[in-house]
KEZA-758252 format. One record per atom (N, C-alpha, C): residue in one letter; residue number from 1; atom name; x, y, z. Coordinates in steps of 0.05 Angstrom, whole numbers. Layout:
BEGIN
{type A, seq NUM, atom CA, c1 X, c2 Y, c3 Z}
...
This chain:
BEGIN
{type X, seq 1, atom N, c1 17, c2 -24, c3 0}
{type X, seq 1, atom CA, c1 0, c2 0, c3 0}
{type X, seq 1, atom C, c1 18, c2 25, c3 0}
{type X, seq 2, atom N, c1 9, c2 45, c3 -12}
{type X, seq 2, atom CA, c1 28, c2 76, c3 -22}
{type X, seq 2, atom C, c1 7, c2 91, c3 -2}
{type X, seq 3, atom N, c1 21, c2 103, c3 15}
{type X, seq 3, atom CA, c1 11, c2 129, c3 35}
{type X, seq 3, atom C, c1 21, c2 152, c3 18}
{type X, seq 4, atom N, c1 5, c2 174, c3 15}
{type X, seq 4, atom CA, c1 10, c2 195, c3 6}
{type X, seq 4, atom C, c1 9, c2 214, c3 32}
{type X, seq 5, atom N, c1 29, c2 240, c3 39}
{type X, seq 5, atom CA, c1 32, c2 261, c3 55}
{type X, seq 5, atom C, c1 17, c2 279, c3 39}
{type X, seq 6, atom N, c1 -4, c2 312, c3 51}
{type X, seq 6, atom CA, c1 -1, c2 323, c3 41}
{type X, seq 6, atom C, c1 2, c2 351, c3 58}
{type X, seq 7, atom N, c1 -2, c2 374, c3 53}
{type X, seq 7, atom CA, c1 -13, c2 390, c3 74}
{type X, seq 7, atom C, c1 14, c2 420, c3 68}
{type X, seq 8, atom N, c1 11, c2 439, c3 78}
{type X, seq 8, atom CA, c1 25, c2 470, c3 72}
{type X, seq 8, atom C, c1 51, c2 462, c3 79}
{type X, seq 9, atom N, c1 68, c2 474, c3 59}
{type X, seq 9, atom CA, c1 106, c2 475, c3 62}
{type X, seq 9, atom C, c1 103, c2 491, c3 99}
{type X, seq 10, atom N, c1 118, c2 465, c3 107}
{type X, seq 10, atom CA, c1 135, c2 469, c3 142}
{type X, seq 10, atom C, c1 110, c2 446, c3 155}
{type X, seq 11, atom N, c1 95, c2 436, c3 139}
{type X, seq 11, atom CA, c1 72, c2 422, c3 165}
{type X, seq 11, atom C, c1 82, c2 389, c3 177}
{type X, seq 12, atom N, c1 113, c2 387, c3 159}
{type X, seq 12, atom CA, c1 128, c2 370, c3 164}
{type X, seq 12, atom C, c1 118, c2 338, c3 151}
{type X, seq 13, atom N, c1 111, c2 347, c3 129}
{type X, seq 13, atom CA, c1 102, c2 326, c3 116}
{type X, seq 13, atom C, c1 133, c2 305, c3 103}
{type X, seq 14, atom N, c1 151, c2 316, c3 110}
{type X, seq 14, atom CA, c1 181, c2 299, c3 94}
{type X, seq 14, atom C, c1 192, c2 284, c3 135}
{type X, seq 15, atom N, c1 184, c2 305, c3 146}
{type X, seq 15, atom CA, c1 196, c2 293, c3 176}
{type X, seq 15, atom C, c1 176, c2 265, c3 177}
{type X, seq 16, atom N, c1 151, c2 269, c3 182}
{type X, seq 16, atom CA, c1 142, c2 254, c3 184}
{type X, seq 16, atom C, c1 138, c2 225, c3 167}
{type X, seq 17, atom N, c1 138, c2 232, c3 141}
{type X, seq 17, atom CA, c1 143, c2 212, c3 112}
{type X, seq 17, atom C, c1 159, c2 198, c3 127}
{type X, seq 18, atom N, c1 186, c2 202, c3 134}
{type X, seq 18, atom CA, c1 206, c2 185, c3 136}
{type X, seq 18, atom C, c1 206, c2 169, c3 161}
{type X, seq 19, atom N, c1 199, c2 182, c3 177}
{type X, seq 19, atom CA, c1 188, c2 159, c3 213}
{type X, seq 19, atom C, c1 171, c2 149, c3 197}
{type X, seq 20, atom N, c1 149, c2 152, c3 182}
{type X, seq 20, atom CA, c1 123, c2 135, c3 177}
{type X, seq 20, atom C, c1 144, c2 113, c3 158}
{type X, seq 21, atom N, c1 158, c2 121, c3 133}
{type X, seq 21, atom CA, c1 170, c2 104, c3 122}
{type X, seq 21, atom C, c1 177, c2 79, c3 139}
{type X, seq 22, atom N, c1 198, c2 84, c3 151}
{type X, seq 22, atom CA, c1 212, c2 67, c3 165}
{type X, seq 22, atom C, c1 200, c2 50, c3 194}
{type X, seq 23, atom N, c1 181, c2 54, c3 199}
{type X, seq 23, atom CA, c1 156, c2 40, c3 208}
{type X, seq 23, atom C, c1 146, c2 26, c3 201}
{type X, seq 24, atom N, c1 136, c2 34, c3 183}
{type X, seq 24, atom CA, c1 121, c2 7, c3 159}
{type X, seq 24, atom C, c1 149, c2 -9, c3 144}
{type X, seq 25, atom N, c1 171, c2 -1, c3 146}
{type X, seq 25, atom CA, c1 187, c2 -14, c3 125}
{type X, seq 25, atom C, c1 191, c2 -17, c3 97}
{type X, seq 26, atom N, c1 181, c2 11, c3 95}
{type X, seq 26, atom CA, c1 171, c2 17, c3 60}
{type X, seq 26, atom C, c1 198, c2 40, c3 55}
{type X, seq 27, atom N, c1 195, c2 37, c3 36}
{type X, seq 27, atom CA, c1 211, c2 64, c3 16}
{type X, seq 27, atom C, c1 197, c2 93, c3 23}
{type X, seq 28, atom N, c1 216, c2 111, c3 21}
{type X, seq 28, atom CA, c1 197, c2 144, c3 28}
{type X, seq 28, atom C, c1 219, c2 165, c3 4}
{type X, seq 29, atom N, c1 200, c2 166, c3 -13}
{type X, seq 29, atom CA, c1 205, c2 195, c3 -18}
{type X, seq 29, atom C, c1 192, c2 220, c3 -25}
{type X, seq 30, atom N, c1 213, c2 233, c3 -28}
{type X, seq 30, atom CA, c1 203, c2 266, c3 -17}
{type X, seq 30, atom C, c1 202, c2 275, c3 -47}
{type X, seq 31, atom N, c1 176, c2 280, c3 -51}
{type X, seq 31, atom CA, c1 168, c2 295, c3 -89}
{type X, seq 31, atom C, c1 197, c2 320, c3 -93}
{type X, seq 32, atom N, c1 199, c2 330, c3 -72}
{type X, seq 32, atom CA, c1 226, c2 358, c3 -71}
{type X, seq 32, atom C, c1 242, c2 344, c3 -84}
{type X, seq 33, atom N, c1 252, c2 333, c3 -64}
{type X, seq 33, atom CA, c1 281, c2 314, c3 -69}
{type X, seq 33, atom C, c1 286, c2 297, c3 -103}
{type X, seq 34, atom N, c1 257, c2 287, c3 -98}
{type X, seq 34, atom CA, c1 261, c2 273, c3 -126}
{type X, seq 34, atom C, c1 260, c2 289, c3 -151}
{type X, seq 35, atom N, c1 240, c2 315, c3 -149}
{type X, seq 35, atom CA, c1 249, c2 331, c3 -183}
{type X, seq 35, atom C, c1 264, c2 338, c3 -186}
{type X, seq 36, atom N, c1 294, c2 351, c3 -154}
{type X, seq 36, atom CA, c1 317, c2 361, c3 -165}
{type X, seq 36, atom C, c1 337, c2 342, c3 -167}
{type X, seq 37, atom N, c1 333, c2 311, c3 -166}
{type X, seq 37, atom CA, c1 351, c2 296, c3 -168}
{type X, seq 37, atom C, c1 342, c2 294, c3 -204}
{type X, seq 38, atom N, c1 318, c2 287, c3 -211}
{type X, seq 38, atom CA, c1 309, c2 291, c3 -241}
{type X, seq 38, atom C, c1 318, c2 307, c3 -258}
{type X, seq 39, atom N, c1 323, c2 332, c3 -247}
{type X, seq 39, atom CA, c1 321, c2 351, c3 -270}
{type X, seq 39, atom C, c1 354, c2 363, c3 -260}
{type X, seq 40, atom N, c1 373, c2 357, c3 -234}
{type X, seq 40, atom CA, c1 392, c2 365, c3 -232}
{type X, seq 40, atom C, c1 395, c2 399, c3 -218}
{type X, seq 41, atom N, c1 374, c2 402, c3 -209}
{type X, seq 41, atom CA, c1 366, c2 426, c3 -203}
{type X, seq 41, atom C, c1 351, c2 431, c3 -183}
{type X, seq 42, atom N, c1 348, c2 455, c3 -168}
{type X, seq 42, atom CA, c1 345, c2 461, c3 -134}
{type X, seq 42, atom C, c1 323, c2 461, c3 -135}
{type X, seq 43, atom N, c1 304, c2 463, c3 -131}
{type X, seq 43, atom CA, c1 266, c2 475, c3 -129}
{type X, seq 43, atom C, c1 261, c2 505, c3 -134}
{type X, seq 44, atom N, c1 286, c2 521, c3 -118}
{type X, seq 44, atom CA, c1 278, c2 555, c3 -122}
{type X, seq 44, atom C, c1 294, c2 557, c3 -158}
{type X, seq 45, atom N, c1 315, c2 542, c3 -162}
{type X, seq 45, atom CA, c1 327, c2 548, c3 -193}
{type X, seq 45, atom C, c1 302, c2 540, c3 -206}
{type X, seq 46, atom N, c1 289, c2 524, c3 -200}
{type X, seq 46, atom CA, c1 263, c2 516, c3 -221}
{type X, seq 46, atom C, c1 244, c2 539, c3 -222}
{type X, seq 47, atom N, c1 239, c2 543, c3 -200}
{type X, seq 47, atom CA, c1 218, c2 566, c3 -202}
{type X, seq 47, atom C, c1 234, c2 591, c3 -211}
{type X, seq 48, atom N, c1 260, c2 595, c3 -207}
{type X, seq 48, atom CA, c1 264, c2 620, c3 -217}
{type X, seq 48, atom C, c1 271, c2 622, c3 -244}
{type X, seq 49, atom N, c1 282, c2 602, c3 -259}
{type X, seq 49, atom CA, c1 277, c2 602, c3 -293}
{type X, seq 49, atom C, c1 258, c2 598, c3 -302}
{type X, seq 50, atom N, c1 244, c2 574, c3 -290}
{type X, seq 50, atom CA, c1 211, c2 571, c3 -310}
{type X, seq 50, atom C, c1 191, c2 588, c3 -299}
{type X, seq 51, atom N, c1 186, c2 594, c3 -272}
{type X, seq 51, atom CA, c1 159, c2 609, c3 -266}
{type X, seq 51, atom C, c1 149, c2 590, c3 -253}
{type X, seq 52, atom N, c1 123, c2 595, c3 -233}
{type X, seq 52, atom CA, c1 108, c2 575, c3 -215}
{type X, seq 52, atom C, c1 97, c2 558, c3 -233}
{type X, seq 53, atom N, c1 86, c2 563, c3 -254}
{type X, seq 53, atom CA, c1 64, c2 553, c3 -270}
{type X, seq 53, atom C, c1 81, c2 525, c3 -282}
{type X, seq 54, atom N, c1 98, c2 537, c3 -296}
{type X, seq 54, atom CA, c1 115, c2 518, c3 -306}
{type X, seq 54, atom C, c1 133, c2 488, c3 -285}
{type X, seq 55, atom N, c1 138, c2 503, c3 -262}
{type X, seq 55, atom CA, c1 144, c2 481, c3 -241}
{type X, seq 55, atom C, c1 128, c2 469, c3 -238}
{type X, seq 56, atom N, c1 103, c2 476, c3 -228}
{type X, seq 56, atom CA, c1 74, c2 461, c3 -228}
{type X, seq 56, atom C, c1 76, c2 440, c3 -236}
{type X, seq 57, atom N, c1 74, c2 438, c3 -265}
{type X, seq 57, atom CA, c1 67, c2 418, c3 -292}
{type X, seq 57, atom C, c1 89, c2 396, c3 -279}
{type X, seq 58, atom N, c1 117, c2 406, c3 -280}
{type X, seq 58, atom CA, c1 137, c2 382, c3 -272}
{type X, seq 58, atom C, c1 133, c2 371, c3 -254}
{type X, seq 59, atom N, c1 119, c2 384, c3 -232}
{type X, seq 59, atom CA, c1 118, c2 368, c3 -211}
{type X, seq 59, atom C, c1 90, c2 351, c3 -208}
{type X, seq 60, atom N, c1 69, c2 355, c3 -227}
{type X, seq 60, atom CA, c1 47, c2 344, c3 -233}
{type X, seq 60, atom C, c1 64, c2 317, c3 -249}
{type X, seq 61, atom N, c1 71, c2 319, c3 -260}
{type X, seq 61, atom CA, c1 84, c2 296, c3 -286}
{type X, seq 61, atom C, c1 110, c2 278, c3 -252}
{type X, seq 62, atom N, c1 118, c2 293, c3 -244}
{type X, seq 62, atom CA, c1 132, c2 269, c3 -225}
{type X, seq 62, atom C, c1 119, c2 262, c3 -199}
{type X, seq 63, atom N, c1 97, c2 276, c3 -195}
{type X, seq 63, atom CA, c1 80, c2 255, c3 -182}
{type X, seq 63, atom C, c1 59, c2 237, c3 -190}
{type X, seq 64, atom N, c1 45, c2 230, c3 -216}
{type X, seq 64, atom CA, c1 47, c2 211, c3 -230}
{type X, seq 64, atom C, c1 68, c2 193, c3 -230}
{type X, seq 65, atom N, c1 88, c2 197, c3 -235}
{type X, seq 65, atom CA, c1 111, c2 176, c3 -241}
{type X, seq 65, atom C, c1 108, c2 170, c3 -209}
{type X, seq 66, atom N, c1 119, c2 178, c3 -193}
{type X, seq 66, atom CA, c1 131, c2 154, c3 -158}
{type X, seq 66, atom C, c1 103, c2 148, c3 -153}
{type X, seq 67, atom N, c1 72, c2 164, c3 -164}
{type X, seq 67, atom CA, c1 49, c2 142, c3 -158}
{type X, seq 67, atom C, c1 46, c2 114, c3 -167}
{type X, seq 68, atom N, c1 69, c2 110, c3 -187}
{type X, seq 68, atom CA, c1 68, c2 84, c3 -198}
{type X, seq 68, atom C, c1 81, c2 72, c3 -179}
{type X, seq 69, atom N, c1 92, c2 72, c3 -167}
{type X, seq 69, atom CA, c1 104, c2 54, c3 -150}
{type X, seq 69, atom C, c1 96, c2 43, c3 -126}
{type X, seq 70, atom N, c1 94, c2 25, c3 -118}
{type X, seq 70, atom CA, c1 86, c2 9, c3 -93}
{type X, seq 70, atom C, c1 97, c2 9, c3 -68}
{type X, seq 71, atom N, c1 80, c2 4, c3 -49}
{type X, seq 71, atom CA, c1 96, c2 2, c3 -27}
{type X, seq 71, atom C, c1 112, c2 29, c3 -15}
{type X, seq 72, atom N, c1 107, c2 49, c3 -14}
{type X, seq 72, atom CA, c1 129, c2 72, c3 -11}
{type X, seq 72, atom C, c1 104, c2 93, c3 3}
{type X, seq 73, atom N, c1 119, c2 110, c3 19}
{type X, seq 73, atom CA, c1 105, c2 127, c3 36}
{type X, seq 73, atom C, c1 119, c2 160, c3 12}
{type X, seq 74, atom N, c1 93, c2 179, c3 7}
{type X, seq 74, atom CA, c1 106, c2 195, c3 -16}
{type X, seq 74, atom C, c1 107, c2 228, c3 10}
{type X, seq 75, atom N, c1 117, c2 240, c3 12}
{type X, seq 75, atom CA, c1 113, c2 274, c3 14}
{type X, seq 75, atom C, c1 111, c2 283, c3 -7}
{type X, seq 76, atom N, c1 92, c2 306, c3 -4}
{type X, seq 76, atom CA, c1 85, c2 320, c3 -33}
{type X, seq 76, atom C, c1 90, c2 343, c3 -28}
{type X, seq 77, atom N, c1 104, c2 368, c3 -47}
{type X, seq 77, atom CA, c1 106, c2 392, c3 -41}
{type X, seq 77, atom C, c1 72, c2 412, c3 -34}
{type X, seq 78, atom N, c1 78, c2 422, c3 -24}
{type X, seq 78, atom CA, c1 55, c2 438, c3 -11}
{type X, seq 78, atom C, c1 33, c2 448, c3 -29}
{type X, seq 79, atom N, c1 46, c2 445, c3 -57}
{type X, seq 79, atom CA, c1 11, c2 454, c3 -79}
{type X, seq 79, atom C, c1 14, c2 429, c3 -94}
{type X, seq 80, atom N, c1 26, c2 423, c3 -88}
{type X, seq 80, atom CA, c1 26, c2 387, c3 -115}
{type X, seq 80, atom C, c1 -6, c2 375, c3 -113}
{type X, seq 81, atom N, c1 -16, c2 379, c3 -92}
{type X, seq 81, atom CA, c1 -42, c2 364, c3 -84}
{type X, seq 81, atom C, c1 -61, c2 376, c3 -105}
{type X, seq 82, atom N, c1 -59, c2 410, c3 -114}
{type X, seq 82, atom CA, c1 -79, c2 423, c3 -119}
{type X, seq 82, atom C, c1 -76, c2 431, c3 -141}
{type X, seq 83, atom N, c1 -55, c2 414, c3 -165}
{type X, seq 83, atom CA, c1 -51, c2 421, c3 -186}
{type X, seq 83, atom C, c1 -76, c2 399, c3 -204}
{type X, seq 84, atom N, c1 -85, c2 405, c3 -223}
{type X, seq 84, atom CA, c1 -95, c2 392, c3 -244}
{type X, seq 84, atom C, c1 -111, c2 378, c3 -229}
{type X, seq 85, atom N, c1 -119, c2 344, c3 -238}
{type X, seq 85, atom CA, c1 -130, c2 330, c3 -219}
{type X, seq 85, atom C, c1 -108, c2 308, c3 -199}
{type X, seq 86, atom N, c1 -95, c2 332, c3 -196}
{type X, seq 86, atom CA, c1 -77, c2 313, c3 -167}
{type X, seq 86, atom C, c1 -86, c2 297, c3 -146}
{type X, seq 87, atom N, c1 -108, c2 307, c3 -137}
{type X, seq 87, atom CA, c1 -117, c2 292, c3 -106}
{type X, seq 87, atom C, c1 -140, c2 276, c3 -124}
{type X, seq 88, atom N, c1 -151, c2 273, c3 -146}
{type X, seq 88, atom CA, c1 -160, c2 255, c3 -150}
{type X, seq 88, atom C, c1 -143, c2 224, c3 -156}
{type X, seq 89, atom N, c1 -120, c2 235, c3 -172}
{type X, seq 89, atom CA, c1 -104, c2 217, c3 -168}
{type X, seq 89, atom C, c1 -82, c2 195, c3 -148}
{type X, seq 90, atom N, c1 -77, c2 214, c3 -127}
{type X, seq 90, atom CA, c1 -71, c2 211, c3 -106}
{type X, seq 90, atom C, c1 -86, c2 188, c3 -91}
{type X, seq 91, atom N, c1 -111, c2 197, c3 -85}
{type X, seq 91, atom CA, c1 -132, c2 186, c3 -69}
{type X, seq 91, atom C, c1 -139, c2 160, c3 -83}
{type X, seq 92, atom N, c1 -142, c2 153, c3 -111}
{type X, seq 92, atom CA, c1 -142, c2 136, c3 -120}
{type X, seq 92, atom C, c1 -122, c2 109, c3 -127}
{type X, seq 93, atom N, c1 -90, c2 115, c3 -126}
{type X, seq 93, atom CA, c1 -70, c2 107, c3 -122}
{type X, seq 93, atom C, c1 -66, c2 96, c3 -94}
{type X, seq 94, atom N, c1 -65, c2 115, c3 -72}
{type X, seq 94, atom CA, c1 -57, c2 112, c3 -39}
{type X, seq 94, atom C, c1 -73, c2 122, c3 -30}
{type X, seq 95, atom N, c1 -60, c2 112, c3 -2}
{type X, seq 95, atom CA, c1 -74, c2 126, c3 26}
{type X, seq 95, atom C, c1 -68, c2 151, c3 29}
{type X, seq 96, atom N, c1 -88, c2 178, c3 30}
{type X, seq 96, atom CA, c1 -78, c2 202, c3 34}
{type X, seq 96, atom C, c1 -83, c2 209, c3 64}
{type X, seq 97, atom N, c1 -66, c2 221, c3 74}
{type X, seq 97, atom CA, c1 -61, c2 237, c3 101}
{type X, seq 97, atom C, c1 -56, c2 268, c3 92}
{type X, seq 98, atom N, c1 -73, c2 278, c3 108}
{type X, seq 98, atom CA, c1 -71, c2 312, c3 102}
{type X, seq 98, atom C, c1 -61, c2 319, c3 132}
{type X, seq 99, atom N, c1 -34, c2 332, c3 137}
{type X, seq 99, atom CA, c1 -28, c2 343, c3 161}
{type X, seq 99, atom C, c1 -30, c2 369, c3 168}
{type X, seq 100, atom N, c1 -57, c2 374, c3 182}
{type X, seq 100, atom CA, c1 -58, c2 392, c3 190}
{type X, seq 100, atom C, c1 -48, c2 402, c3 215}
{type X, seq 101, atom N, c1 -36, c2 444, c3 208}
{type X, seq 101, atom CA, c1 -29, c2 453, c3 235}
{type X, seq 101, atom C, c1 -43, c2 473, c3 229}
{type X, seq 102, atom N, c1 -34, c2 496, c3 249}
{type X, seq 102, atom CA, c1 -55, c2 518, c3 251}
{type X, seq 102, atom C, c1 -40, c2 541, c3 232}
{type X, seq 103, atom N, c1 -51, c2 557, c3 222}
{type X, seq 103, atom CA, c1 -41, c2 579, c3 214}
{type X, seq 103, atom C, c1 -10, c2 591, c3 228}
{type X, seq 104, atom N, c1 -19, c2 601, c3 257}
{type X, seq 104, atom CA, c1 6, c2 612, c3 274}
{type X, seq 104, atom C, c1 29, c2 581, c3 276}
{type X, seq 105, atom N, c1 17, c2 566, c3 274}
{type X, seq 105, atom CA, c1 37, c2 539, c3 272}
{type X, seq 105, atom C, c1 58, c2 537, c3 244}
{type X, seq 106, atom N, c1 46, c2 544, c3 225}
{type X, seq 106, atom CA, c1 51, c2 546, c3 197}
{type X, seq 106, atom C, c1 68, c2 573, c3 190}
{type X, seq 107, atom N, c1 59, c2 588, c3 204}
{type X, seq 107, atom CA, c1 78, c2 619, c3 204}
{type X, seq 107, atom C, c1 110, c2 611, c3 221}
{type X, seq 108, atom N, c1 98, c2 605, c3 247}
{type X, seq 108, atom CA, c1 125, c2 598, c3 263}
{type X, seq 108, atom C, c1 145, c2 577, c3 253}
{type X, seq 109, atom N, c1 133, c2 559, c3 247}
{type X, seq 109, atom CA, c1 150, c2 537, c3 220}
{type X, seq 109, atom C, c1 171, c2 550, c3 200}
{type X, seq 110, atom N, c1 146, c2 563, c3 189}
{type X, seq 110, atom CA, c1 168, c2 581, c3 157}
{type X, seq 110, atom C, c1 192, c2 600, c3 162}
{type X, seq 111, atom N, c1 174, c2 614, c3 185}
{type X, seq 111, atom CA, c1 200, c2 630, c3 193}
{type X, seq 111, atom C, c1 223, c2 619, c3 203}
{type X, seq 112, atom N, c1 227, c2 594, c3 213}
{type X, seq 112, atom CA, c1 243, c2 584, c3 231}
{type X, seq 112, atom C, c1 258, c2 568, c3 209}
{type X, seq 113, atom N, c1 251, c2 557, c3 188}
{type X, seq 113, atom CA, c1 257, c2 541, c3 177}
{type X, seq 113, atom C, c1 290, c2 546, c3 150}
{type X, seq 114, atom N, c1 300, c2 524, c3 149}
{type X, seq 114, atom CA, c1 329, c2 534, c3 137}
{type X, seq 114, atom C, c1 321, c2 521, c3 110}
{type X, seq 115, atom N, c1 303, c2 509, c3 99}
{type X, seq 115, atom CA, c1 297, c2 509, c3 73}
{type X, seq 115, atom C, c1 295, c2 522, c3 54}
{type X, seq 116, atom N, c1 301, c2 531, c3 42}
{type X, seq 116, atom CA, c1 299, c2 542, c3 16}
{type X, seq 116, atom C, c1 274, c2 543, c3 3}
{type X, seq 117, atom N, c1 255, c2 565, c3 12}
{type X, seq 117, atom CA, c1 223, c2 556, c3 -6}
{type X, seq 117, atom C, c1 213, c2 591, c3 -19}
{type X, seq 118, atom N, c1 221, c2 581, c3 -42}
{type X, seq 118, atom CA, c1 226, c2 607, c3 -64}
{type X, seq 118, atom C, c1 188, c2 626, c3 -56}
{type X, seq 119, atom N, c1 174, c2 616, c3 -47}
{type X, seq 119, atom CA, c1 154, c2 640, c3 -43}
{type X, seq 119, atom C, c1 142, c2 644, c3 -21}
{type X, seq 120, atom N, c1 163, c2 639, c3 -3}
{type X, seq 120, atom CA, c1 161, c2 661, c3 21}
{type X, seq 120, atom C, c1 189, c2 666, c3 41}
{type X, seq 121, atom N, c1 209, c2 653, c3 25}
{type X, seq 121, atom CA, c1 245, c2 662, c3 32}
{type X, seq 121, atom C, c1 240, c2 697, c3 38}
{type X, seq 122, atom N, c1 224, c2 705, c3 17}
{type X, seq 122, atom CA, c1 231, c2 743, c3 22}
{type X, seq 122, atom C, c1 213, c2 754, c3 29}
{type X, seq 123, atom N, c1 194, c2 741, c3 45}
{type X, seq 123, atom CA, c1 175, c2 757, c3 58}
{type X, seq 123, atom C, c1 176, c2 767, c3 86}
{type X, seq 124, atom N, c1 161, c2 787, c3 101}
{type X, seq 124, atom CA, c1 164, c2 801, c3 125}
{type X, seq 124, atom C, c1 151, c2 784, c3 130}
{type X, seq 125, atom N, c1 152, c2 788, c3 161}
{type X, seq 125, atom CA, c1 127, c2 777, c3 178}
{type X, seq 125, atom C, c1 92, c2 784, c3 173}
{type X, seq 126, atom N, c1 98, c2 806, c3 172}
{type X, seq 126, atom CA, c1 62, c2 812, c3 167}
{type X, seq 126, atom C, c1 60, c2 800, c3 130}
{type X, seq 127, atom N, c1 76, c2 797, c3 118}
{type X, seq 127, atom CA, c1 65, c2 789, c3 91}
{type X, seq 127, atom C, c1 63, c2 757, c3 94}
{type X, seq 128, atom N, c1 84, c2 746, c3 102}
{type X, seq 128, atom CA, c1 84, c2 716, c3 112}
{type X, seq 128, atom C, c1 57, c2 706, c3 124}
{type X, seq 129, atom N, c1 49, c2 722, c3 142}
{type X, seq 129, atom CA, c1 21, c2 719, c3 154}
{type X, seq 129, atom C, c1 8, c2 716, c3 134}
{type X, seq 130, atom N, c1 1, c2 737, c3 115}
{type X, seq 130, atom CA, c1 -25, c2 747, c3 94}
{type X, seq 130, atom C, c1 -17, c2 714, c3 74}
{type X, seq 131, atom N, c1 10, c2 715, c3 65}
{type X, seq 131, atom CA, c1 9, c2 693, c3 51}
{type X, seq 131, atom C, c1 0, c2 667, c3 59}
{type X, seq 132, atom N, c1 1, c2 659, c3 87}
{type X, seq 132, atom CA, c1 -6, c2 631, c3 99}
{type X, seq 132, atom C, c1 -32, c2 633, c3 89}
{type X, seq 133, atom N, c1 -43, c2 659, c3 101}
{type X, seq 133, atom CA, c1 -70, c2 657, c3 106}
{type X, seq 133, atom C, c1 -89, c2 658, c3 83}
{type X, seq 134, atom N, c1 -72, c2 661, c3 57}
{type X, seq 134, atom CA, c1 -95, c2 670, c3 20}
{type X, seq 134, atom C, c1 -89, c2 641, c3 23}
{type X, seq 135, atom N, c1 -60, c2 634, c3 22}
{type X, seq 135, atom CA, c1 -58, c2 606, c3 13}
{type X, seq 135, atom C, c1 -65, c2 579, c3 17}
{type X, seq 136, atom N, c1 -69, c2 589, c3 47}
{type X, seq 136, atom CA, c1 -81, c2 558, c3 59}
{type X, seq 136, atom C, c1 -108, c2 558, c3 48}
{type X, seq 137, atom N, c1 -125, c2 585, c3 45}
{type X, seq 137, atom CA, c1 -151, c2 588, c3 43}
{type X, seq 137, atom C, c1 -164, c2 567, c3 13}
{type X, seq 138, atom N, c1 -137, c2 574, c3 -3}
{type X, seq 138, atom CA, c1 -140, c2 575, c3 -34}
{type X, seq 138, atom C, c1 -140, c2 537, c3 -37}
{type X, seq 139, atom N, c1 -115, c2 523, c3 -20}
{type X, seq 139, atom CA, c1 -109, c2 498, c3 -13}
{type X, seq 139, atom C, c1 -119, c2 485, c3 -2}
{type X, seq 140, atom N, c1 -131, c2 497, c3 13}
{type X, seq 140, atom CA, c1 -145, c2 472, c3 40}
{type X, seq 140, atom C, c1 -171, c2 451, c3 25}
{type X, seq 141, atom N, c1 -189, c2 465, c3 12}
{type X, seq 141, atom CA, c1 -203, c2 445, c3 -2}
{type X, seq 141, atom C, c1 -197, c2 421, c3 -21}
{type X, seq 142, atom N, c1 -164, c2 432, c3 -32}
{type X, seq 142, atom CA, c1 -149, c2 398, c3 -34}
{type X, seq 142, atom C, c1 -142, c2 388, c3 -18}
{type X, seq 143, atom N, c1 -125, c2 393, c3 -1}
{type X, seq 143, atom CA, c1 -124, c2 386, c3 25}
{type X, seq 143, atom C, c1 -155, c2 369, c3 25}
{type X, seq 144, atom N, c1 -169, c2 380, c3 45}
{type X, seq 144, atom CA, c1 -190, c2 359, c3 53}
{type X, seq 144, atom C, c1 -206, c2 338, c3 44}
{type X, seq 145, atom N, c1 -192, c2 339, c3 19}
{type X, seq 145, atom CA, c1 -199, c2 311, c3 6}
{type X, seq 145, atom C, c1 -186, c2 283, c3 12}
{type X, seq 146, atom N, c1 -163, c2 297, c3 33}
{type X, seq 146, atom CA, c1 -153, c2 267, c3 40}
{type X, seq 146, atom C, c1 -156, c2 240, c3 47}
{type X, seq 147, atom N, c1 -153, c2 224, c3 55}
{type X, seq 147, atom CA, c1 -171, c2 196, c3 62}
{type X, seq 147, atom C, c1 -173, c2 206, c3 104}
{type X, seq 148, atom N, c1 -152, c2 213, c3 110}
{type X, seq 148, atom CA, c1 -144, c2 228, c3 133}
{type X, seq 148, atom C, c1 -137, c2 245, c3 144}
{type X, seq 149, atom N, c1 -139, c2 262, c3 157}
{type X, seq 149, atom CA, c1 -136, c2 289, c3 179}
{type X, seq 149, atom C, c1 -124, c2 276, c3 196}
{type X, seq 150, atom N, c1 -98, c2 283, c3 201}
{type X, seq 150, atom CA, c1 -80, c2 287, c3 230}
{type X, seq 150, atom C, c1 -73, c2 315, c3 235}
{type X, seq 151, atom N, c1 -92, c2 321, c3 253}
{type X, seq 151, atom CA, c1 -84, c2 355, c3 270}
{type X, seq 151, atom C, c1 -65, c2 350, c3 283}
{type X, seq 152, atom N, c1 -43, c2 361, c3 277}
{type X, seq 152, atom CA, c1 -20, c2 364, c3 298}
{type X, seq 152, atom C, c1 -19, c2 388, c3 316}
């Protein structure tokens, strides 16, 4: 059985992937990890030559591909769920888990965080806020299509 992660960049959907991986004794990987091993390139270099739109698509096309695979616990980058018909796919492939945190949980995350995540690396605090808060708004109804909710 393929568990799918999903839920907003920092809700620790790659920390968790990998304890859940290695629990079950399955394979885990992280959609991040795997397009820049693909394409040889960082996630912010992707978005900063092609544009969001254009990352999108690639990362729509490589989560198809590791859905083919069995047995494996996936993390998904934080809009992968809400591109095209992703979460229909998803849900129909694996088990989905949507990890939910709270807004101020999701702010305190990003800011704290040493990742590299090209759209909100340069934001203030009060914009960081406004962005959690259009974005989650805009996301959450893929999100909740999950098979599961874990509030953390």
């Amino acid at each position: 059985m393929t568990t799918v992660l999903i839920g907003f960049p920092g809700s620790g959907k790659s920390t968790v992937g990998k304890q859940l991986a290695e629990r079950l004794g399955m394979a885990f990987i992280d959609l991040d990890v795997y397009i820049e091993e693909k394409y040889h390139t960082a996630i912010p270099l992707l978005f900063e030559k092609y544009g969001e739109a254009a990352f999108r698509t690639l990362e729509y096309a490589a989560l198809c591909e590791v859905l083919e695979r069995e047995d494996v616990v996936i993390a998904t980058g934080g809009g992968a769920p809400c591109h095209a018909d992703a979460m229909d796919r998803i849900n129909a492939r694996a088990e989905s888990i949507y990890l939910r945190l709270s807004e101020d949980q999701l702010v305190e995350r990003l800011r704290q965080s040493k990742k590299k995540r090209p759209l909100t690396d340069s934001l203030s605090l009060p914009a960081l806020r406004q962005y959690v808060h259009d974005t989650l708004a805009l996301r959450e109804p893929f999100y909740l299509k999950a098979h599961t909710v874990w509030d953390l």
